[in-house]
N, C-alpha and C positions, 0 to 999 in steps of 0.2 A: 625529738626532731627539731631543726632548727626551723624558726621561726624568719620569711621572709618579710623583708619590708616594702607591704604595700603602701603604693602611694600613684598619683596619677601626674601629669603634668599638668602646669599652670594655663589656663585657658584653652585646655580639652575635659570634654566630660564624659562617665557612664551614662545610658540611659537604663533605670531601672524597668522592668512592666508595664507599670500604669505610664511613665511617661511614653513608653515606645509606644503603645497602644494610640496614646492620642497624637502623636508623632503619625505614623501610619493613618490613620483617620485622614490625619487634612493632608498627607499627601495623597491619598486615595480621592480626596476630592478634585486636587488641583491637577491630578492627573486623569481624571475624567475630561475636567472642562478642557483640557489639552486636547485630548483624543478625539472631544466632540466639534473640536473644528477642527478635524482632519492633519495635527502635527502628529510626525511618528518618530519613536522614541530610537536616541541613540547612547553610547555610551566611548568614555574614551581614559586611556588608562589616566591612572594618578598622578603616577613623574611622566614627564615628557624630559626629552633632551634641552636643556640649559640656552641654549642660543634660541631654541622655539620661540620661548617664554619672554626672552631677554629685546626690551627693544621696544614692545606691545600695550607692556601694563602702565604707561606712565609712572604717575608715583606712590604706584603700588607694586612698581618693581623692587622697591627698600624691602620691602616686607615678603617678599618671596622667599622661603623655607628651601635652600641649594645647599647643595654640596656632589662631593664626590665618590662614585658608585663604586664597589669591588672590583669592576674593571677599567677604574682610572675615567670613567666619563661625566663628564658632569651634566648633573642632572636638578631639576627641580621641580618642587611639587606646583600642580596649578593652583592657579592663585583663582582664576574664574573659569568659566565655561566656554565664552564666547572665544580666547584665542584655541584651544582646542581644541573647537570649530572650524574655524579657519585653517586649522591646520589639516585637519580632518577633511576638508571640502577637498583640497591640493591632491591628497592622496586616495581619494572614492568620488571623483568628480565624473567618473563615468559608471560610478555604481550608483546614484543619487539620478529622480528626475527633478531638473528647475523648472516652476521654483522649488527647493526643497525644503520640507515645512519640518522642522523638527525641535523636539522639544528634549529636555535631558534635566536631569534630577539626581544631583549629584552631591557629597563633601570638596570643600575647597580648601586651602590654608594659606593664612596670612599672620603674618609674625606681628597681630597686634599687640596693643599693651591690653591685657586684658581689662576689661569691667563691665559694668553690668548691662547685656544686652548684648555685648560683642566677647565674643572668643577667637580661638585662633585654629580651630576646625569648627565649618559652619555648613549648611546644608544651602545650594541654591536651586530654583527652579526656575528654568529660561523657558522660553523657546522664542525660535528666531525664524525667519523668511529669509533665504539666500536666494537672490537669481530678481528680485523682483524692484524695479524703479518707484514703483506707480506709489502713489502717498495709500493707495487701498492697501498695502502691505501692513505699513504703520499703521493705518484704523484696526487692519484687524488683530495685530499686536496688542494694541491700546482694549480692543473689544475682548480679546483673550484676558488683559491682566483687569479688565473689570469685573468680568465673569468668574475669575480666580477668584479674587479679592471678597466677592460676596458669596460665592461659596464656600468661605470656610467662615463665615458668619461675621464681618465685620463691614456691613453695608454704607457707615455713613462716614464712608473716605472719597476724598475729591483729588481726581488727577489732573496735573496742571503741567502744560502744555506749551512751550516755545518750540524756537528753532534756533538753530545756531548760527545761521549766517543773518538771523534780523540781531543779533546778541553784534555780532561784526561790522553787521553796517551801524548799528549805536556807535559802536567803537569809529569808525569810519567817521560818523558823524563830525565823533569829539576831537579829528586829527591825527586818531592814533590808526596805522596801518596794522590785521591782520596778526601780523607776526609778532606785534610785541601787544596784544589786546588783552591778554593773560590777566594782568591785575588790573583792568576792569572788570573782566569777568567774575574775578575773587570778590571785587568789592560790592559787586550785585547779588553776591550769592551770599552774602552773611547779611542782606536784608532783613532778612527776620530776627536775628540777634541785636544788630547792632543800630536798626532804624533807618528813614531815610537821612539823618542830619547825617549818621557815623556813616554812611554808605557814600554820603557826599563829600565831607571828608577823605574818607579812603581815596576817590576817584582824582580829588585835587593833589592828594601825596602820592600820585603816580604820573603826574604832570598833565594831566585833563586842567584849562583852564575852569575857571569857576562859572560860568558861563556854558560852556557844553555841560559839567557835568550838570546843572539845571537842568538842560536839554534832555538829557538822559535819562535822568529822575522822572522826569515828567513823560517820557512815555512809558517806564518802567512801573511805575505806579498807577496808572491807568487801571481800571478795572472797568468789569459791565457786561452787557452782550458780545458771545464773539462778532458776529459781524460788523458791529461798532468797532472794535476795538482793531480788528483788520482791516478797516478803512481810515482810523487814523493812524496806522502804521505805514498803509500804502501810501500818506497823503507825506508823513512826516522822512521817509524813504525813498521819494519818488525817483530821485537826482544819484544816490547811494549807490555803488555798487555794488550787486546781487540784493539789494534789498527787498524790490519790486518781484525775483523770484522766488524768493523765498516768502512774502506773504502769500503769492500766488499756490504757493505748495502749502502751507496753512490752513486756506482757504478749501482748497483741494480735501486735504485731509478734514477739517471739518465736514465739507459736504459725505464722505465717505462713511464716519463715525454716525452721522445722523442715518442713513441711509442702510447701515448695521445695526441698528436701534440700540446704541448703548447712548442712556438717557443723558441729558444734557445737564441736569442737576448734577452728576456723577463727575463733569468734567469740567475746564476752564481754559481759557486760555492767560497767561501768565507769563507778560514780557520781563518778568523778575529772575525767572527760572534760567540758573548757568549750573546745573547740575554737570559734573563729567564733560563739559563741554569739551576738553580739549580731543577727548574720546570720539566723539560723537561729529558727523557732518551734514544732518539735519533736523529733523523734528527730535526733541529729546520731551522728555517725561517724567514726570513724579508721582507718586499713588500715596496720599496722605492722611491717616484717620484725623480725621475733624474731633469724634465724637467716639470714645475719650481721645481729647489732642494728645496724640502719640508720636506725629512727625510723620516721616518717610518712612513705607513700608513696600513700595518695589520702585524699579525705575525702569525707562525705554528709552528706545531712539535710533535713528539710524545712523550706519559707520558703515559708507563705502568704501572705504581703502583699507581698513585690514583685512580681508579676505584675498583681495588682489594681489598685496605681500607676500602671502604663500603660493598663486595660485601665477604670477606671473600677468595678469593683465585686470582689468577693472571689472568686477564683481558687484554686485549692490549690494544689500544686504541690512536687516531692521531686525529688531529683537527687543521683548521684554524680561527683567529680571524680578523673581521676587525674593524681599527679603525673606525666608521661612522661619528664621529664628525669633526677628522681629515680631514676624503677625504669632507667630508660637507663645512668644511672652506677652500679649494684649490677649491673645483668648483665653489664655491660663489667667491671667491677672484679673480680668474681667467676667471670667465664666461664659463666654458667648459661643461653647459646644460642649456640651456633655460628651466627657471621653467615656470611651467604654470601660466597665467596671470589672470586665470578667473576660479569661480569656475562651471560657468554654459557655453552652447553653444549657449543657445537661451533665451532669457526672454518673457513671453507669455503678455502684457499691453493689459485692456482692461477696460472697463466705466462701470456700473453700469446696464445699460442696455445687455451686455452680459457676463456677469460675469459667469454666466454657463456656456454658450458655449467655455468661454476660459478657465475654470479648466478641459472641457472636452477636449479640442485641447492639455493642458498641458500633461494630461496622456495619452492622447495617442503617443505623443511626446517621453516621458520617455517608454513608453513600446517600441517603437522603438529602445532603447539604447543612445535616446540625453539625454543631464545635462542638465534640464530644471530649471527654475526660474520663478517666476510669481508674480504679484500683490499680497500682501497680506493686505494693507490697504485698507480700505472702503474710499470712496469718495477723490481720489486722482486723478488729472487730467492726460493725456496723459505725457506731457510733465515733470513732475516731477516723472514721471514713466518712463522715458527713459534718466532724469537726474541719477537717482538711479541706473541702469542698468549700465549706460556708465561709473559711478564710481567703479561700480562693476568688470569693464574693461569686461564685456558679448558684444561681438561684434555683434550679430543680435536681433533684436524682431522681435516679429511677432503680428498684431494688429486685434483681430478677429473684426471688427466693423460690426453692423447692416445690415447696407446697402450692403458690400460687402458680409455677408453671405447671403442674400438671392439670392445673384449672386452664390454659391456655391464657393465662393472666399474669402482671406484675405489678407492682406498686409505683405509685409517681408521689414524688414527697417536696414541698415547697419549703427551700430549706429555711427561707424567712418568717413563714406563717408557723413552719410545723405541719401543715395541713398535708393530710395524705389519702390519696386517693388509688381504686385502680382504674387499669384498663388493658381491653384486652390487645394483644400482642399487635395482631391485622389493621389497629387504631391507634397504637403507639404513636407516630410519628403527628397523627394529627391531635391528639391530647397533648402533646407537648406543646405544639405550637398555640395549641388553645393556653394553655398555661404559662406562655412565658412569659415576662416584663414586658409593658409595650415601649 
């Protein structure tokens, strides 16, 4: 037989077992804290029609995976979650109540250049508020991706917190109208790379006199208390157009965050922040492990006008994203969740002569709620039945044999000690559970 050649593509990958296992873990988790503020889950296919997509992703439109379907249509794969949404809302806007909270847990693809950290199929987990103005949307967005963030065990990450029209009235400030504020925004956003000098620089090779960009610098470098630092925005803003609104909705939002008790240590405000700005039309966000410094691991913000694109009139609309790969590579690097080891609790071994009795002990095991495992080769001896298991890393069997069932009995065997005990059949389930790993 001819021998095919495997192989996989460049920046996609298998997940073996052990990685799916711990894959599922922390999606298990971040989809709890979903569900426990009340988003409900949707889904939406993979290619959407080509013009959906086209238009929406700024420039992460280069990197959208298109081409042309069997029947001549063009199509491409989503690049994120959030236009799909939007598209989604257009078309179930009277199957949906607003606000509609929903959350989605999906692959994406983007034609990056691969390396280490980023691929080019990636898993995202959003969820987003449609229908809702009020800054309590964004808090509880931002309270969602706090809640995420430390249940899958990475507690000492700090979310940092602008908006985008105080990012415009800077711009404003320095001269520059709105529409060509762009590479200010660039030049604030490589902040942490390139310092304040290179940040001041950048601002002056975009034609900011050397004098605003001062100006700039110095409220963008600000730090301290929020309320401090929203009252010398309001003071330095006051004259700006939209400026005074937009600390006003800052403000707004901080009172909301406090008031949802997600802790103040947890979070910042951060007039440096032009994440995605061009995306985004007010409060946007970053979620940062501090400790180990890892950088960006989700972001937020609200985007009122893409949803209204599809839907034909003005929509509101807030969402959080998180990376999953990202925080996937700091808890694997870091150890900061034990994945599970096994995909079963118990393995049921047994001979030829009770092979019924032990596919019956099986399911009734599994109707109890344990992860069972059992023989499924014919004429396989004990012992190569508890080789197989113990590779399996399943820490108990249980051996229905002959003899001990006519005693109303079986054995339970700890395949890491060796230690073997019995019990009787009527206490089976609760001996397990006495016996298992804690």
């Amino acid at each position: 037989m001819a021998k095919q050649n495997a192989r996989i593509l460049k920046g996609f990958r298998d997940y073996p077992p052990a990685d799916m296992m711990l894959r599922q873990r922390l999606i298990g988790a971040i989809r709890t804290v979903f569900e426990r503020h009340g988003f409900e889950p949707i889904d939406t296919p993979a290619l959407e029609h080509l013009d959906v997509l086209t238009g929406q992703a700024g420039e992460n439109e280069k990197l959208m995976y298109h081409f042309e379907d069997h029947g001549g249509r063009a199509v491409g794969l989503r690049y994120d979650l959030t236009v799909p949404l939007a598209r989604f809302m257009a078309m179930h806007e009277n199957d949906v109540v607003l606000p509609f909270k929903r959350y989605h847990i999906a692959p994406v693809w983007r034609a990056e250049k691969p390396q280490r950290g980023r691929f080019r199929e990636f898993l995202q987990c959003d969820a987003d508020i449609v229908g809702s103005p009020s800054m309590l949307a964004d808090a509880e967005c931002i309270s969602v991706m706090s809640d995420a963030i430390h249940a899958v065990g990475l507690p000492q990450t700090v979310i940092h917190i602008n908006h985008r029209r105080v990012l415009e009235s800077m711009a404003l400030l320095a001269g520059v109208d709105a529409a060509h504020s762009v590479g200010i925004f660039r030049a604030i956003d490589k902040l942490d790379k390139i310092g304040p000098e290179g940040v001041r620089k950048d601002l002056v090779s975009t034609g900011v006199t050397e004098a605003s960009a001062d100006q700039i610098l110095e409220l963008v470098l600000q730090q301290g208390d929020p309320d401090d630092l929203l009252a010398i925005a309001k003071a330095r803003l006051a004259d700006v157009d939209g400026g005074p609104q937009a600390v006003e909705e800052l403000a707004s939002l901080v009172h909301h965050l406090e008031n949802l008790g997600v802790h103040s240590h947890g979070w910042k405000i951060d007039f440096s922040l032009a994440r995605g700005i061009d995306y985004y039309t007010g409060p946007v966000c970053e979620a940062r492990v501090e400790s180990p410094r890892v950088g960006s691991i989700a972001g937020a913000g609200r985007y009122d006008e893409l949803v209204g694109n599809f839907v034909g009139r003005k929509i509101p609309a807030t969402g959080m994203s998180l990376g999953f790969e990202r925080i996937l590579e700091v808890v694997r690097e870091h150890d900061l969740v034990s994945a599970p080891d096994t995909p079963a609790d118990v393995f049921v071994a047994y001979l030829a002569d009770s092979a019924a009795e032990g596919s019956r002990i099986a399911r009734e095991l599994r109707d109890e709620g344990l992860r069972v495992d059992q023989s499924i080769l014919d004429n396989r001896g004990l012992g190569a039945q508890f080789k197989y298991a113990d590779r399996k890393g399943i820490p108990l069997a249980v051996i229905p044999g002959s003899e001990e069932l006519d005693r109303g009995v079986v054995s339970v065997k700890n395949l890491r000690s060796g230690i073997q005990v019995e019990a009787q059949l009527g206490l089976l389930v609760e001996e397990i559970r006495n016996l298992m790993p804690a």
